[in-house]
C-alpha positions as CSV (number, residue, x, y, z in Angstrom):
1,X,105.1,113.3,97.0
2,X,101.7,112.4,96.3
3,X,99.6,111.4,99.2
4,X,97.2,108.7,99.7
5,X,94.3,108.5,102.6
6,X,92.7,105.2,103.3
7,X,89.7,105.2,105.6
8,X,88.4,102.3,107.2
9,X,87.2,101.7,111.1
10,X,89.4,98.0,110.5
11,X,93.4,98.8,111.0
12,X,93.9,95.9,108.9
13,X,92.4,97.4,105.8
14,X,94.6,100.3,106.6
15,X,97.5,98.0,106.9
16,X,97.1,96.4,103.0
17,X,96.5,99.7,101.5
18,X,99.9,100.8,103.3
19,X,101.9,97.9,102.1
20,X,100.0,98.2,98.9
21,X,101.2,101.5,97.7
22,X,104.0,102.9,100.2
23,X,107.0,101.1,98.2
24,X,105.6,102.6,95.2
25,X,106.9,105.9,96.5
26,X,103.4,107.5,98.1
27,X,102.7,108.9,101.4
28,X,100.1,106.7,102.5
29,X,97.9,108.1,105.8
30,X,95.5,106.7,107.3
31,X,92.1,107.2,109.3
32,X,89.8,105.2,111.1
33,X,86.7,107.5,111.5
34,X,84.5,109.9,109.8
35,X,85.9,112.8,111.8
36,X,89.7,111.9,111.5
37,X,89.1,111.7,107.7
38,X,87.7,114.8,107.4
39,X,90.7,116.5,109.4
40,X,93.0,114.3,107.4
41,X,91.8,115.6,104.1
42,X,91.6,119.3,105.0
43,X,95.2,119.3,106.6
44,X,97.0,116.8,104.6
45,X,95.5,117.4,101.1
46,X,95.5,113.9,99.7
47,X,94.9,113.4,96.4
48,X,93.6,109.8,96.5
49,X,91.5,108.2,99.1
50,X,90.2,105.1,99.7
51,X,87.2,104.6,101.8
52,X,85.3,102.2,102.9
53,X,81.2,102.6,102.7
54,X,80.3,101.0,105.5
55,X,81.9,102.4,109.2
56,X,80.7,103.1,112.8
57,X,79.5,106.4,113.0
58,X,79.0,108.6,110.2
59,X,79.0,106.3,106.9
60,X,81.1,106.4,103.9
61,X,78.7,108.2,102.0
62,X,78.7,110.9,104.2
63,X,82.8,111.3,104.3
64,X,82.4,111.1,100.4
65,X,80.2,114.5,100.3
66,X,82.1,116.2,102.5
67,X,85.3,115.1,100.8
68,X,83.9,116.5,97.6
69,X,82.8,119.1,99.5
70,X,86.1,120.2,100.5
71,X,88.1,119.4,97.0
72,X,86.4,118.0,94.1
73,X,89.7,117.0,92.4
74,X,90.6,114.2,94.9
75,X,89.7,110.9,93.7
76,X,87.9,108.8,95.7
77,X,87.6,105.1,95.3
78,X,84.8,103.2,97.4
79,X,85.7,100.2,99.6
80,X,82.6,97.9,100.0
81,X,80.8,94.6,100.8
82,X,78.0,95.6,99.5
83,X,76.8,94.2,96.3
84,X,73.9,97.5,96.7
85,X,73.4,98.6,93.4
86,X,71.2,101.6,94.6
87,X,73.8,102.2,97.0
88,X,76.8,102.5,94.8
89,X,74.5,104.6,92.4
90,X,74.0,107.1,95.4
91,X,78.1,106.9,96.0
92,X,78.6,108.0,92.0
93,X,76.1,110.6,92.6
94,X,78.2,111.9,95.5
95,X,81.3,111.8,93.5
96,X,82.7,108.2,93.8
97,X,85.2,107.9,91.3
98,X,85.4,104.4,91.6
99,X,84.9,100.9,94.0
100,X,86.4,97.7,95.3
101,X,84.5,95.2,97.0
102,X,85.8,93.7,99.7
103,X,87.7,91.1,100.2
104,X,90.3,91.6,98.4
105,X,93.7,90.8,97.4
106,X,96.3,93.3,97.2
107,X,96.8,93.4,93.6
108,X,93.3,93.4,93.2
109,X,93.4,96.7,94.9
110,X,96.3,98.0,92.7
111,X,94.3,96.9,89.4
112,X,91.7,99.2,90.2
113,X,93.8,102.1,91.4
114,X,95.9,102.0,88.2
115,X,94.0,104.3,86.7
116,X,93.6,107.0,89.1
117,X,96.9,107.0,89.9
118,X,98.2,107.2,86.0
119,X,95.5,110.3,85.2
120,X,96.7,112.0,89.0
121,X,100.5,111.2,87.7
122,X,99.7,113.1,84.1
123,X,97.3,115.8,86.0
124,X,100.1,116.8,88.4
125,X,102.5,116.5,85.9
126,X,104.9,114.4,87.8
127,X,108.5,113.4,85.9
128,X,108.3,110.3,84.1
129,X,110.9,107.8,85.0
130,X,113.6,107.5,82.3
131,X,114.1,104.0,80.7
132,X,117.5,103.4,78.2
133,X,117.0,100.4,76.5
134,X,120.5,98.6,75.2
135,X,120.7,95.9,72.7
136,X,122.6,95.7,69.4
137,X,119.6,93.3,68.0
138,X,117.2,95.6,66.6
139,X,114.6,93.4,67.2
140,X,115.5,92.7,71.0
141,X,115.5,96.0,72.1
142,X,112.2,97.0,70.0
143,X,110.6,94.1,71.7
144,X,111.8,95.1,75.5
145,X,111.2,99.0,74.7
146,X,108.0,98.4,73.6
147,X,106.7,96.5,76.4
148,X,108.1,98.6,79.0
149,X,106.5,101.7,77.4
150,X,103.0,100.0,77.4
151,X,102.9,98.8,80.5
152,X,104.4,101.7,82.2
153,X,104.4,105.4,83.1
154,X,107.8,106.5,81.9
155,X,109.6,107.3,79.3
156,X,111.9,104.9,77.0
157,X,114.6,105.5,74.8
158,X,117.2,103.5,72.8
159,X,120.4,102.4,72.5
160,X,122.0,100.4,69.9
161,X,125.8,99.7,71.5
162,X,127.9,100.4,74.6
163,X,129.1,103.3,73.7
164,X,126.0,104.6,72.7
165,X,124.2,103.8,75.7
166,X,127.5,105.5,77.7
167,X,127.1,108.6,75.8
168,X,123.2,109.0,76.1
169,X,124.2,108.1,80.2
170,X,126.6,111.3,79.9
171,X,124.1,113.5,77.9
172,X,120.5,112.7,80.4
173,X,119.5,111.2,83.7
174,X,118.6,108.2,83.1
175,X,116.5,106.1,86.4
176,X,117.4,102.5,84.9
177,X,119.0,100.8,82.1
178,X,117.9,98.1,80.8
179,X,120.5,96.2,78.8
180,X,122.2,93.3,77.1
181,X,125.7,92.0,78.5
182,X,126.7,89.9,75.4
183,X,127.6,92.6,73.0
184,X,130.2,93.7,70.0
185,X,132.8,96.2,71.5
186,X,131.7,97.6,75.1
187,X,129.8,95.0,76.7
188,X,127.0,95.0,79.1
189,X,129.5,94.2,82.4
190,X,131.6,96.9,80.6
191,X,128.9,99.9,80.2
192,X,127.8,98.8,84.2
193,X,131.1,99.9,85.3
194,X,131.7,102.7,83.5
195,X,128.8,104.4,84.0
196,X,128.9,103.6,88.2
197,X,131.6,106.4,88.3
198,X,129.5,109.3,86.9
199,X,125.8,108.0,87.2
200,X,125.7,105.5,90.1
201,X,122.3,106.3,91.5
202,X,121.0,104.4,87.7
203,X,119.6,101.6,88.4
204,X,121.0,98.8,86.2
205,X,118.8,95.5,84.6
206,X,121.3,93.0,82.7
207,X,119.6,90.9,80.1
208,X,121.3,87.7,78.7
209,X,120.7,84.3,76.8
210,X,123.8,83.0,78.7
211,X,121.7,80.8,81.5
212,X,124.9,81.0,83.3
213,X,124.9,82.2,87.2
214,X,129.0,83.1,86.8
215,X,127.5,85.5,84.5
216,X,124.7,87.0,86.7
217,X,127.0,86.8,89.5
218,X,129.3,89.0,87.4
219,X,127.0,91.5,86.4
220,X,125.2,91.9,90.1
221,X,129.1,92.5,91.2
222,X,129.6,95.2,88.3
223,X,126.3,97.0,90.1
224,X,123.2,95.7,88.1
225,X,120.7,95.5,91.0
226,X,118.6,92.5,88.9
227,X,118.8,89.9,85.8
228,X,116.6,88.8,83.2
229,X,117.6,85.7,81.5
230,X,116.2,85.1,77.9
231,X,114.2,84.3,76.4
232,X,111.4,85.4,79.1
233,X,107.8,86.6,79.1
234,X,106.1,89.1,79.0
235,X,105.0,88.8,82.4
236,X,109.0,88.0,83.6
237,X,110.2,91.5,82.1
238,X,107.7,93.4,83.6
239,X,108.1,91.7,86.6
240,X,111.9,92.7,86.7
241,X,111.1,96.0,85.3
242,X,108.4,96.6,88.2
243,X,110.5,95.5,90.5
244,X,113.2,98.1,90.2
245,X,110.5,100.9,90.0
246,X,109.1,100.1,93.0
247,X,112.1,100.1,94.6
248,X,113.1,103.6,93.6
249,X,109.7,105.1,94.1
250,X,108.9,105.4,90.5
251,X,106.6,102.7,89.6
252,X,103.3,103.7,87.4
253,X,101.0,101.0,85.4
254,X,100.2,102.8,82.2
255,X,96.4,103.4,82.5
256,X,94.9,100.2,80.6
């Protein structure tokens, strides 16, 4: 599991980072001095830390050397309220990999990290999560594989019927499905069920034109953990898409 040190005198920063990328399925420490950040990197071996310039004590700047010091391959992104240009070209001289000025909203904070985390995933060579995309239009499950695999550290594949997507379910280990329930031969609600007796830690996404709740209700009772109804945006599907990731520890943004 990849570790993740934030460093700020203020819990509360602490706190947000926490929240911020703990579901996403890192180990997120913290410290709240110079010294206990020092100790934390040397005996914990993040790979990612975020720290804030300005603390009581020994400054930012300071941790940032040493940190470098220590390990040059952790990543280090800046937290700051100050607008310093000299000062931030001192932190990139020490090795700063990055900033964020404070305040700042969570997803702010996640914007930023997207691509450290995305070159540390590819660096460390950690398992993509596997997507199965299922739709007998051509065109729909283009469309859906296609955002997914931009937007996303994983892998995607395809499927173009039930019994397809059963038999690529059988052959690999798929981490979610994303897939249609209105289709020729096995359906959607069908495929669900079938595949909960030999795969039923897959996570399941049901997609469906049908703006029907009996139909949702049915497919969340099959075991699909989520819905998408269509048509829906880009935003929706990644949304959906996210939201499973997350919740399985898998979730990557694709760097931008």
């Amino acid at each position: 599991m990849i570790k993740i040190l934030a460093v700020d005198d203020e819990q509360g920063m602490c706190l947000i980072i926490k929240e911020t990328f703990a579901p996403m399925g890192f180990m997120v420490l913290s410290a709240n001095n110079a010294d206990e950040a020092i100790a934390k990197v040397k005996q914990e071996k993040p790979k990612l830390v975020f720290l804030d310039i300005r603390m009581s004590g020994r400054s930012g700047l300071e941790v940032l050397k040493e940190i470098k010091a220590i390990d040059k391959s952790i990543r280090v992104v800046m937290l700051t309220v100050i607008s310093d240009e000299a000062t931030k070209q001192k932190a990139k001289e020490l090795g700063a990999d990055d900033f964020v000025t404070k305040p700042f909203m969570s997803d702010h904070l996640e914007e930023v990290a997207r691509k450290e985390i995305a070159e540390l995933m590819n660096e460390l060579q950690v398992p993509k999560p596997m997507i199965l995309v299922v739709d007998d239009e051509v065109e729909a499950r283009t469309y859906l594989g296609n955002i997914i695999a931009r937007r996303f550290y994983c892998d995607v594949e395809r499927a173009a019927d039930g019994q397809e997507a059963l038999d690529k379910l059988k052959a690999n280990k798929f981490d979610l499905v994303v897939l249609d329930i209105k289709m020729p031969g096995l359906s959607g609600i069908d495929v669900i069920r079938e595949a909960m007796k030999f795969t039923p830690e897959t996570k399941f996404l049901a997609v469906s034109a049908y703006d029907s709740t009996d139909i949702a209700d049915e497919a969340l009772r099959a075991g699909a953990v989520d819905f998408i109804h269509k048509p829906q945006t880009i935003e929706g599907i990644e949304r959906k898409v996210k939201g499973v990731l997350k919740k399985i520890g898998k979730y990557s943004p694709k760097r931008p």
